[in-house]
C-alpha positions as semicolon CSV with decimal commas, in nm:
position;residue;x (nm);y (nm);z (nm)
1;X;7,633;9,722;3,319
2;X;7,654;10,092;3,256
3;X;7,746;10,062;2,871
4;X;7,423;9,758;2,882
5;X;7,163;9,995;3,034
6;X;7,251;10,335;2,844
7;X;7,273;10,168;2,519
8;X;6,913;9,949;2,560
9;X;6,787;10,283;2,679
10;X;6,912;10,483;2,336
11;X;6,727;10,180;2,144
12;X;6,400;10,255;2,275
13;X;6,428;10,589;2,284
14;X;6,508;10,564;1,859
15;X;6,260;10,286;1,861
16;X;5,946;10,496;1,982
17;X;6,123;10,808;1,798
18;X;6,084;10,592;1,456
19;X;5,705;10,510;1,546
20;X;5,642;10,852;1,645
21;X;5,751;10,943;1,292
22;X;5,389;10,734;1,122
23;X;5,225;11,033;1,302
24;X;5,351;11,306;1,014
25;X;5,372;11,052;0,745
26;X;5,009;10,926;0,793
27;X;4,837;11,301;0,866
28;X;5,066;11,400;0,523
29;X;4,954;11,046;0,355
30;X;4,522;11,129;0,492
31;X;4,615;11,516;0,317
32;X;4,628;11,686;0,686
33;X;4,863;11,874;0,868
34;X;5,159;11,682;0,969
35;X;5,211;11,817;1,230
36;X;4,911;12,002;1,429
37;X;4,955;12,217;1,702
38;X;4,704;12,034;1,938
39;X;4,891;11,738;1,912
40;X;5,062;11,691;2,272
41;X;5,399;11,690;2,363
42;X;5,493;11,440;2,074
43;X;5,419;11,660;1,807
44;X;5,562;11,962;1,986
45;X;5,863;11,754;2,018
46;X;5,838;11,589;1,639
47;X;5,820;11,965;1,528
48;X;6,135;12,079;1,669
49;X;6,366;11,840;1,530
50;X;6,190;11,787;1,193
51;X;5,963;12,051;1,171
52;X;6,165;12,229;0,890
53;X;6,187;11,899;0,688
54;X;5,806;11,879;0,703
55;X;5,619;12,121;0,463
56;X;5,183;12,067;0,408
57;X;5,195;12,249;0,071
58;X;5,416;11,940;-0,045
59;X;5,353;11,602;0,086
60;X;5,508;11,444;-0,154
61;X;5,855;11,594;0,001
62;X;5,727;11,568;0,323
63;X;5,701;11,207;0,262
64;X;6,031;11,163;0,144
65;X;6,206;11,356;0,458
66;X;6,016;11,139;0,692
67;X;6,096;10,837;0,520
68;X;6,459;10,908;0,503
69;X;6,457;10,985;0,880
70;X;6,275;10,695;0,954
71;X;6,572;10,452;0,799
72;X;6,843;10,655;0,968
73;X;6,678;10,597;1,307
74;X;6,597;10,282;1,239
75;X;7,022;10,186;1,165
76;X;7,095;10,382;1,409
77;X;6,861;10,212;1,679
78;X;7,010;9,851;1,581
79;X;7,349;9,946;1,605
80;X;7,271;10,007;2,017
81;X;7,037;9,687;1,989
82;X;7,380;9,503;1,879
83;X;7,650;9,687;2,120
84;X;7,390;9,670;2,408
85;X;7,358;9,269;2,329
86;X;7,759;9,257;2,291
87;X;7,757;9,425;2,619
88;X;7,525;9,174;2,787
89;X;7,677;8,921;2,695
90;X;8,012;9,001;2,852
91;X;7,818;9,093;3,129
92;X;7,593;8,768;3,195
93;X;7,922;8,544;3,124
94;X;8,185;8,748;3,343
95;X;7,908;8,787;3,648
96;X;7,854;8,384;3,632
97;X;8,288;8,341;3,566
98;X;8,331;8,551;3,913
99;X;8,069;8,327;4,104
100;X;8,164;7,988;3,974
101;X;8,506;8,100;4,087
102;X;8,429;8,229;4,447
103;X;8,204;7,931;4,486
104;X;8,502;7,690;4,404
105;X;8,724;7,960;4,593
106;X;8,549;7,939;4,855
107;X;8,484;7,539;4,872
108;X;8,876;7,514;4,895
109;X;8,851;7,716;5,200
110;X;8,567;7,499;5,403
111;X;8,607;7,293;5,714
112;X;8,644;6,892;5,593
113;X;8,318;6,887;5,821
114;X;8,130;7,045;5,584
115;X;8,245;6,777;5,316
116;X;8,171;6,490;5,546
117;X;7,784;6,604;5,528
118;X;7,753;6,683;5,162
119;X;7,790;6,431;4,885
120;X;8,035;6,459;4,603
121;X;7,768;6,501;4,343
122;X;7,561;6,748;4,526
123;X;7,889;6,955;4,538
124;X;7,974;6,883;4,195
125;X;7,603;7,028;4,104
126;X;7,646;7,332;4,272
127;X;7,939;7,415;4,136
128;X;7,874;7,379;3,804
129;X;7,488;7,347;3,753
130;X;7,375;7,618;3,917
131;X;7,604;7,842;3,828
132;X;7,479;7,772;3,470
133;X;7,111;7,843;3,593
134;X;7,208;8,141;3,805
135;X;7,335;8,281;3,473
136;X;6,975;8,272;3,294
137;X;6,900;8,486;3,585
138;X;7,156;8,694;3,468
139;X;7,099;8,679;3,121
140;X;6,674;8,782;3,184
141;X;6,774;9,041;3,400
142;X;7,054;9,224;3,214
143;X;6,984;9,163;2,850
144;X;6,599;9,097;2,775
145;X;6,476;9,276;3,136
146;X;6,660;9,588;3,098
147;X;6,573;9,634;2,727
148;X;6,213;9,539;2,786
149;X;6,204;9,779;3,057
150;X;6,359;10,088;2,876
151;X;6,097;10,004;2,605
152;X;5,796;9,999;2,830
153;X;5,926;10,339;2,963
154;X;5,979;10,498;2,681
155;X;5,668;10,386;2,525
156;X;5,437;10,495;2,795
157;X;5,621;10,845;2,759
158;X;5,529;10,826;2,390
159;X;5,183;10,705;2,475
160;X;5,123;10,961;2,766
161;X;5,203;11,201;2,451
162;X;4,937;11,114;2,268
163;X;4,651;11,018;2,481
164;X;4,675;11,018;2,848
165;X;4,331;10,887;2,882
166;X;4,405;10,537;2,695
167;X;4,727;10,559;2,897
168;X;4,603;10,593;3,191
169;X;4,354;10,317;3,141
170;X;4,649;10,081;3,037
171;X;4,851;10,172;3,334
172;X;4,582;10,090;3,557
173;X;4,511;9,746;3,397
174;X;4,843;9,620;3,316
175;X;5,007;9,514;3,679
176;X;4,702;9,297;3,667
177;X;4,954;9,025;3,475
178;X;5,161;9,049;3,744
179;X;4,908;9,017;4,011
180;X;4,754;8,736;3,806
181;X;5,050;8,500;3,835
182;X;5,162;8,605;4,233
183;X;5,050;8,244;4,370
184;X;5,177;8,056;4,016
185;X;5,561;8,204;4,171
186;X;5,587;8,086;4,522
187;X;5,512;7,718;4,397
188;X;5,747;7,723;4,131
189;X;6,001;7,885;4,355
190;X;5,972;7,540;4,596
191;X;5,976;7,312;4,256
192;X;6,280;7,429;4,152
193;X;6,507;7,401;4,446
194;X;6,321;7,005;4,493
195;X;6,404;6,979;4,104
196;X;6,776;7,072;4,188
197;X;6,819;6,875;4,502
198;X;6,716;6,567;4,266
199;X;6,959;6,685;3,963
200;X;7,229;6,688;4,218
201;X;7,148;6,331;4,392
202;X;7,120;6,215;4,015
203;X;7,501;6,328;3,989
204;X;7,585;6,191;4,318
205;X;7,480;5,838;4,204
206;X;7,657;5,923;3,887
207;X;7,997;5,952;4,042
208;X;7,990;5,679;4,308
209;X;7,948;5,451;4,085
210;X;8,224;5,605;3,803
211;X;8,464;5,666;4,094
212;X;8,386;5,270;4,217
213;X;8,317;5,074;3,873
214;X;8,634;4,820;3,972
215;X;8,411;4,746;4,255
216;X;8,092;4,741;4,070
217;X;8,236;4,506;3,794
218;X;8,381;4,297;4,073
219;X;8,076;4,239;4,260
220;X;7,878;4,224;3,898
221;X;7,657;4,514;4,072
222;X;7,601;4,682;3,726
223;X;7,239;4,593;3,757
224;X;7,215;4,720;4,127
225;X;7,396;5,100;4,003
226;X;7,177;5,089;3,696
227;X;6,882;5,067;3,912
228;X;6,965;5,325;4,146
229;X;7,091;5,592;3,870
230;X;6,729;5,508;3,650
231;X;6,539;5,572;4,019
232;X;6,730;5,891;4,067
233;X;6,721;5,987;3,663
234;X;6,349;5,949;3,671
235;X;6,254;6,107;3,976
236;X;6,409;6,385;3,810
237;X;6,205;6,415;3,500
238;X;5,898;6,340;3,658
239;X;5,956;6,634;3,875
240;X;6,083;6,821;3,540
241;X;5,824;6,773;3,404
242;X;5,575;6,821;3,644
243;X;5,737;7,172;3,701
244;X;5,722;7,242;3,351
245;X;5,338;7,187;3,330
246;X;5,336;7,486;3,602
247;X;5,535;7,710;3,432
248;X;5,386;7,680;3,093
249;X;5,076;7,814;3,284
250;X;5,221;8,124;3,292
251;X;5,234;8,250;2,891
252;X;4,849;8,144;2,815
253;X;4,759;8,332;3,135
254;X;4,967;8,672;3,047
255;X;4,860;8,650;2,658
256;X;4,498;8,636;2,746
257;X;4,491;8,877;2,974
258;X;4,686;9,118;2,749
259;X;4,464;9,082;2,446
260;X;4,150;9,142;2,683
261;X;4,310;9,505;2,786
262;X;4,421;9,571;2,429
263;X;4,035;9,516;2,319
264;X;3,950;9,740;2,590
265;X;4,191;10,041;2,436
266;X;4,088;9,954;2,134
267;X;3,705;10,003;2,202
268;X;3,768;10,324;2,416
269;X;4,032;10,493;2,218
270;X;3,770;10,441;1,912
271;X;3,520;10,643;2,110
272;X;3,772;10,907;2,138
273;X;3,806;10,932;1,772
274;X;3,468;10,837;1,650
275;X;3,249;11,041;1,944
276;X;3,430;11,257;2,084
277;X;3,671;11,358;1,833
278;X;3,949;11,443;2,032
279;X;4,226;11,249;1,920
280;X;4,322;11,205;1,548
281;X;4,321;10,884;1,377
282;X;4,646;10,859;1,264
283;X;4,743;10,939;1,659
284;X;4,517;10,632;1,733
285;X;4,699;10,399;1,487
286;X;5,019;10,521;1,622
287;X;4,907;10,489;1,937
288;X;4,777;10,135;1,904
289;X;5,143;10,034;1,746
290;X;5,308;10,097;1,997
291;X;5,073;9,910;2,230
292;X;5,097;9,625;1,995
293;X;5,481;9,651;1,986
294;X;5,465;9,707;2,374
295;X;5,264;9,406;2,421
296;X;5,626;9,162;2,367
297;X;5,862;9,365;2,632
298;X;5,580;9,371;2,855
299;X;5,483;9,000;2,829
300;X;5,918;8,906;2,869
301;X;5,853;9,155;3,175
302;X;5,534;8,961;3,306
303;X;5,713;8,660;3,231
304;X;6,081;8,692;3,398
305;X;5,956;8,618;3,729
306;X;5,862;8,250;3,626
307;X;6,183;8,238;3,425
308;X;6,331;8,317;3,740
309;X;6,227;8,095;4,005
310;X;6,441;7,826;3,885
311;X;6,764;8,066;3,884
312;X;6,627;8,142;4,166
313;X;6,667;7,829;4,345
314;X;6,969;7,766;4,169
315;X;7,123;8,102;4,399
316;X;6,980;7,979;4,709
317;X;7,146;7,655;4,671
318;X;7,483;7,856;4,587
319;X;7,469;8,077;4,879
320;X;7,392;7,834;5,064
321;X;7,744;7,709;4,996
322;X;7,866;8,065;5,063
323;X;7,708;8,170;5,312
324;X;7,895;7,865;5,518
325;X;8,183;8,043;5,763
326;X;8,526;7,963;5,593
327;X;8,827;7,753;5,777
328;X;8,988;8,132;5,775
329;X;8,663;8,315;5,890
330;X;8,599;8,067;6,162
331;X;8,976;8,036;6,302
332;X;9,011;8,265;6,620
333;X;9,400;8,169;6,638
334;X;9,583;8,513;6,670
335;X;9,936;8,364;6,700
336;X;10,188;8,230;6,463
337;X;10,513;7,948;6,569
338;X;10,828;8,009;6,362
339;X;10,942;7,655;6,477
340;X;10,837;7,345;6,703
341;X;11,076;7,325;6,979
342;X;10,983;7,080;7,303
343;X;10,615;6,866;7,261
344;X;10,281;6,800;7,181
345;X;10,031;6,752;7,436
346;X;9,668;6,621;7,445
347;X;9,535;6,774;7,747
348;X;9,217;6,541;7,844
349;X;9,073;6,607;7,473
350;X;8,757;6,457;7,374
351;X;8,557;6,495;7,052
352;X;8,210;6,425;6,931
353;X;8,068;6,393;6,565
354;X;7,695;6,523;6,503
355;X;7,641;6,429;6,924
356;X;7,812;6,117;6,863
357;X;8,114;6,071;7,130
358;X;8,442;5,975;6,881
359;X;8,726;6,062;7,160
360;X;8,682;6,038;7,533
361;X;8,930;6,233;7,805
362;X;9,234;6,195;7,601
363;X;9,559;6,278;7,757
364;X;9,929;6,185;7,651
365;X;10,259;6,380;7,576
366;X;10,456;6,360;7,228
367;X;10,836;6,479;7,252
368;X;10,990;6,645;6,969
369;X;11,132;6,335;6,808
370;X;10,870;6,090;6,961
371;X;10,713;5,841;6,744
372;X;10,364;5,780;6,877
373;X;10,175;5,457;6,759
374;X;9,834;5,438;6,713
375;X;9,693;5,117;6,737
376;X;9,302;4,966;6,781
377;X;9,015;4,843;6,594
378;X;8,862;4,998;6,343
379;X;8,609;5,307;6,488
380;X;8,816;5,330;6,774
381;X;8,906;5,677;6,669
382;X;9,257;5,675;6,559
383;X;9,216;5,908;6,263
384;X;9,021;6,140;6,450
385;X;9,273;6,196;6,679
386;X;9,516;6,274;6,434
387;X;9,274;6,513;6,228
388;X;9,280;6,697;6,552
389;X;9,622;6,794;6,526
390;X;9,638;6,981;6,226
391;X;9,287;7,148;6,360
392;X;9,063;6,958;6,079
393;X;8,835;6,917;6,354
394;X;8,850;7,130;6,651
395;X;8,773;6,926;7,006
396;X;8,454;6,916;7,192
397;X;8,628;6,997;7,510
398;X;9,000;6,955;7,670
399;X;9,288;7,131;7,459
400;X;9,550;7,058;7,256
401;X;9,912;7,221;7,241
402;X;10,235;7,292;7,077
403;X;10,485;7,398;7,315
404;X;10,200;7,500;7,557
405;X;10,039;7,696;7,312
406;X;9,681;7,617;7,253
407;X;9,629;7,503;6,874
408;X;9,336;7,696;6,894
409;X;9,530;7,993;6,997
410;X;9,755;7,893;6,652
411;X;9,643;8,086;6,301
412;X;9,577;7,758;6,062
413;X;9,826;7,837;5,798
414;X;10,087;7,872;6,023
415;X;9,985;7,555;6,210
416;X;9,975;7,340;5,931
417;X;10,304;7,476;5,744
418;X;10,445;7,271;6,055
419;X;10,345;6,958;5,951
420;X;10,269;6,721;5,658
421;X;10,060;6,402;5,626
422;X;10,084;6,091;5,444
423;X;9,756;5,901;5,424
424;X;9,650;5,537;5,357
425;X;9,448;5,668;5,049
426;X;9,769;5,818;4,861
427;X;9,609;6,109;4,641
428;X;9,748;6,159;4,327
429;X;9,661;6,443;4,062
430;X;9,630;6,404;3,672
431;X;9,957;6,613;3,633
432;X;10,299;6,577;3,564
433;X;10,515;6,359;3,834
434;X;10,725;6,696;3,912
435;X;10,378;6,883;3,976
436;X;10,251;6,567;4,181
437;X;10,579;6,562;4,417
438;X;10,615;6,974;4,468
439;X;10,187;6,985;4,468
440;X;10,092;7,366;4,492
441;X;10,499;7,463;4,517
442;X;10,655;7,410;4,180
443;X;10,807;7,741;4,176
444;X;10,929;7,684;4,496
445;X;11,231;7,409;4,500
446;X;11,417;7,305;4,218
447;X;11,493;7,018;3,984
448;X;11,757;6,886;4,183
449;X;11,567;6,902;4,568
450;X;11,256;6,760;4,384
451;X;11,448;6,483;4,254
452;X;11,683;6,402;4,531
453;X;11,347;6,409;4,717
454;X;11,231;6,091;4,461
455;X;11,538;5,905;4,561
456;X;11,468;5,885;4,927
457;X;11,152;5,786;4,885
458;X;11,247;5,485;4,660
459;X;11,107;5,706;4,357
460;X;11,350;5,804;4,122
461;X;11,415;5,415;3,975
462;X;11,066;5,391;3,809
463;X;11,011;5,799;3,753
464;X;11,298;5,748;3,517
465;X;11,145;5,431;3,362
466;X;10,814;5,658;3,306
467;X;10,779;5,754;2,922
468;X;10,868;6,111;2,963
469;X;10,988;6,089;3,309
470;X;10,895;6,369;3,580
471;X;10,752;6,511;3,302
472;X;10,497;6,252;3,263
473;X;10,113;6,283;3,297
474;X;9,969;6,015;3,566
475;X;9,621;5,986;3,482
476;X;9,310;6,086;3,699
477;X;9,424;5,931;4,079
478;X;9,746;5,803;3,924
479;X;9,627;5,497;3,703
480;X;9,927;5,498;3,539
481;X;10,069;5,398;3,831
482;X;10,068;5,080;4,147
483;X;9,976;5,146;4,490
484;X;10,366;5,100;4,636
485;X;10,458;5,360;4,340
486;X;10,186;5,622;4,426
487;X;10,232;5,575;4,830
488;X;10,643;5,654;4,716
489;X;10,498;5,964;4,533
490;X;10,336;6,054;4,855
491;X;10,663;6,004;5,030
492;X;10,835;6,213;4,837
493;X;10,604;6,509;4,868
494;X;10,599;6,454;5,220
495;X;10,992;6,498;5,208
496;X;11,008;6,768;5,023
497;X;10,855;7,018;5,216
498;X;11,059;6,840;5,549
499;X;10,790;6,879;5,810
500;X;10,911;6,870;6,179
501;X;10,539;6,724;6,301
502;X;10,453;6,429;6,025
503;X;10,111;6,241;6,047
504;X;10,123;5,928;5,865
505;X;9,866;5,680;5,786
506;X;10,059;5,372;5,734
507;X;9,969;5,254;5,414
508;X;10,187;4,921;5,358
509;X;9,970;4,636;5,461
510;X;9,763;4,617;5,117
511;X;10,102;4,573;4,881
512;X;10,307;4,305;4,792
513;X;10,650;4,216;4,944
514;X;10,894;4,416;4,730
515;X;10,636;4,704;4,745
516;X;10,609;4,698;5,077
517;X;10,989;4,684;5,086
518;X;11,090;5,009;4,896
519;X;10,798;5,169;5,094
520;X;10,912;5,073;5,438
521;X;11,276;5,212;5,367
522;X;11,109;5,504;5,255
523;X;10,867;5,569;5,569
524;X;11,198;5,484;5,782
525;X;11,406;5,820;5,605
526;X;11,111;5,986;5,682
527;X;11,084;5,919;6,005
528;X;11,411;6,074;6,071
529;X;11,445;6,354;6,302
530;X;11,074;6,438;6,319
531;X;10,773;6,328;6,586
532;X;10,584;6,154;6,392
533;X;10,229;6,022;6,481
534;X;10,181;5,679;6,314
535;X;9,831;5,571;6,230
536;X;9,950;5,169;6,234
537;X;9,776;4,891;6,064
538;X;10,088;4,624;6,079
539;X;10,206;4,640;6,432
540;X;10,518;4,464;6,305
541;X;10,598;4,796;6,168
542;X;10,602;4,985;6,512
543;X;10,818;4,813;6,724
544;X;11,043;5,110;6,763
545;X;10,807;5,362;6,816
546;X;10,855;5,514;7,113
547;X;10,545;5,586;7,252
548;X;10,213;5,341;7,168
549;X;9,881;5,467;7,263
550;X;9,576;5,144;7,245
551;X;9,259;5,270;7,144
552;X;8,877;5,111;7,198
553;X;8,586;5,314;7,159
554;X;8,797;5,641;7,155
555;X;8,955;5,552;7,486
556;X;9,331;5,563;7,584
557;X;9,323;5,199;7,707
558;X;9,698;5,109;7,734
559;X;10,000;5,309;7,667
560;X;10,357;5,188;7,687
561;X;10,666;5,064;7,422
562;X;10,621;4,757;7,244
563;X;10,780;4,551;7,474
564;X;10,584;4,694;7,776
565;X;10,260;4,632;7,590
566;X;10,336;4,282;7,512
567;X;10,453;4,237;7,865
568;X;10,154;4,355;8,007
569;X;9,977;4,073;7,804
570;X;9,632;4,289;7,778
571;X;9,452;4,434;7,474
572;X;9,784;4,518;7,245
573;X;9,915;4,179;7,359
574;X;9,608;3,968;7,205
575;X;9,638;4,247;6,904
576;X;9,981;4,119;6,791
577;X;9,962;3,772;6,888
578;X;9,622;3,757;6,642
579;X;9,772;3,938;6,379
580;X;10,125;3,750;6,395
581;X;9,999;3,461;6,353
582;X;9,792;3,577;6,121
583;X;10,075;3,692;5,889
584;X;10,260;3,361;5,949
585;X;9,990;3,207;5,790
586;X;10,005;3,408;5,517
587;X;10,364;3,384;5,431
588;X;10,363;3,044;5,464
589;X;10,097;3,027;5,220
590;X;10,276;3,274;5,006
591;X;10,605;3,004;5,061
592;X;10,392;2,683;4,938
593;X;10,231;2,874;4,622
């Protein structure tokens, strides 16, 4: 920034030096003194440095030696034009690098909340969008603003030299631009941020329907995405382009205005030389050169506040984003666990979403070594109440603890290094099968712990089978691989890091038999030795568990083992019976085909 301002300022400075130089040139070209003692400051200052260079008996020479000078200041002025551009560049691109990265940086921090209210594409926009628009900002403000600037200053110095009445006169009429476009500004400034809202639904539509195109083909719903992208694409360039209209208000306005006070000088400063003779023509040319060559900065400076509103908007949108308390910044834990010794307790916990009641007066006890069911219809709240455990969401009232410390009480990092979580929707990254199993901890275990790892989750077999093994790429969400091979994956990682508190999502009632086979074996090593909170869709698959909580409408209903529950013939009891015989339909249908 430094090395951008001093070097844009040495420009100008050389810039209005060179012009200053017509002043000798044309009094030696008209046959006059080049340099005449009642000339202002500019000639005092002209005299100094090339007063010895400058002779009247010989303007001839005198011409020559200005010329020469002129050409050396001229180089030398471009090579500061060129490092100061060099410099703004780095400048604009670094400034938008660091806040693309603490936007993202700061998205990985954010409550899940937060992601629940904002759609993927509005995200996605922000991100990378307006960062992009932010950085015109950047690039008017550092590179064309701060050069225009120095050469408006440096200028009026030069013109305050020569005539303080016509400057004068043009420093009292040119903040009339700016004053002319005041109410053109707080308009665009509202156009833009409605212009990005629309870019970003435009992307949201975008990636719903990339991310869900199996479905869309399924359904045949191209037509029904195609209409809803065209709605959103066009309700973006009709707001584009009624933006545009605005903005392109702005140049005729600033250009008009600016030849009107240019007339004005013109007609005054000719008074001065024609009537009342006290300013030289050749100062008057000069002079009006440099108001021509102002005229450019000055209409980029007029201008940069219409430029701007759209960057603008862009930055309001970002800090928006950052401006939103982090998971870190919000935790008001002050205590850290080293290990999870005796239980988990919900302590009449309830939870609401936006006002809307999701858990009701929740209270039950999880042993170290428990496995705790949870079983209900769908809404009833089940994966609420485990995204309260790991503090995803924090309750509306009641408490939860860890060995009768408040989770609340718990820092998050140290909280969640306690336990790991295996979800329905496995999540797989487009890296390498190694990266995928140790995610975020390559360094940290080796070949032979990442592997063994693979082979108790039922991995290893078709890892090996893969083209170049752990060392193979997956594809975006792991296309290159089934469901019962990607929930494995997920098994594996969860392994790995051997959690003593495991939340898992079963995930086995959308895959075939021998899928669901080599997955179950897998879920039952990693049940092993941990309490484990089982989000169950199959309640074949939780007969064992040793604790079952029944939930409807994010109440604790019934509670017992499997063989209580079914003795107790109520809500659990109609559950199974339902869904056995429903899955002794099925196999025997599977049987007969």
């Amino acid at each position: 920034m430094v090395a951008t301002v001093l070097s844009s300022v040495t420009a100008a400075a050389l810039d209005g030096f060179a012009f200053a130089l017509l002043i000798p040139f044309l009094n030696a070209l008209f046959g006059t003194d080049p340099l005449p003692i009642d000339g202002g400051w500019v000639t005092t200052f002209l005299r100094r440095v090339i007063g010895d260079l400058v002779d009247p008996a010989s303007p001839m020479d005198s011409l020559r030696n200005v010329i020469v000078i002129l050409l050396v200041t001229i180089a030398v002025k471009n090579f500061f034009v060129w490092f100061a551009g060099q410099m703004g560049v780095q400048l604009q691109e670094y400034v938008t690098r660091d806040l693309r990265d603490a936007v993202y940086r700061h998205l990985q921090r954010l409550p899940i909340g937060w992601f629940t209210r904002n759609k993927t594409g509005q995200i996605l926009s922000r991100v990378l969008s307006d960062t992009a628009q932010t950085k015109q900002l950047i690039t008017q403000i550092v590179t064309s603003a701060i050069q225009s600037a120095a050469v408006v200053v440096i200028y009026i110095a030069y013109l305050w030299g020569i005539s303080r009445r016509l400057t004068f006169i043009a420093l009292v009429l040119a903040p009339a631009l700016i004053l002319a476009l005041r109410p053109l500004l707080s308009r665009l400034r509202k156009r833009y941020r409605r212009l990005h809202d629309d870019h970003g639904e435009m992307m949201s539509v975008l990636q719903e329907s990339v991310s869900g195109i199996r479905l869309v083909k399924s359904f045949s719903a191209e037509g029904h995405e195609e209409a809803k992208f065209v709605d959103a694409s066009h309700r973006y360039s009709k707001g584009l382009v009624r933006t545009s209209r605005l903005a392109l208000l702005s140049q005729p306005i600033t250009e008009t205005m600016a030849t009107a006070i240019t007339v004005l000088l013109l007609w005054y400063g000719a008074t001065l030389v024609l009537d009342a003779r006290v300013l030289q023509a050749s100062a008057f040319l000069v002079f009006l050169t440099l108001v021509m060559r102002m005229l450019g900065p000055l209409k980029a400076l007029s201008q940069l506040p219409t430029v701007a509103q759209s960057s603008l908007a862009a930055a309001d949108r970002l800090f928006e984003v950052l401006d939103v308390p982090t998971e870190i910044e919000a935790d008001s834990g002050t205590r850290t666990i080293e290990r999870f010794e005796r239980e988990i307790a919900f302590d009449d916990v309830s939870f609401a979403y936006e006002a809307e009641p999701v858990l009701s007066n929740v209270s039950f006890v999880a042993r170290k070594g428990d496995v705790v069911a949870l079983v209900g219809p769908s809404g009833a709240g089940k994966s609420t109440l485990a995204d309260l455990i790991p503090r995803f969401y924090e309750p509306t009232s009641g408490r939860i603890t860890i060995d009768g410390i408040d989770t609340r009480d718990i820092r998050l990092p140290s909280l969640r290094s306690h336990m790991g979580i295996v979800s329905q929707e496995t999540v797989i990254f487009n890296d390498t099968v190694r990266s995928n199993v140790a995610y975020g901890m390559t360094d940290r275990f080796t070949e032979a712990q990442i592997e063994a790892a693979a082979r108790a989750a039922n991995a290893h077999g078709f890892i090996t089978e893969l083209p170049q093994g752990y060392d193979t790429l997956l594809g975006e969400r792991g296309a290159r691989l089934s469901g019962g091979q990607r929930q494995r994956i997920a098994i594996a990682r969860a392994l790995l890091i051997d959690p003593p508190i495991l939340i898992l999502d079963e995930a086995t009632s959308a895959l075939d038999t021998e899928s669901e086979r080599l997955v179950q074996e897998a879920i039952d090593r990693l049940l092993e030795g941990r309490t484990v909170f089982v989000i169950a869709h199959r309640l074949s698959t939780i007969q064992h568990a040793t604790q079952i909580l029944v939930l409807e409408r994010g109440r604790v209903v019934e509670r017992g083992t499997h063989r209580e529950l079914l003795a107790a013939s109520g809500a659990y009891a109609r559950l199974y019976q339902l869904q056995f015989r429903d899955e002794g339909k099925a196999k025997r249908e599977e049987i007969l085909t």
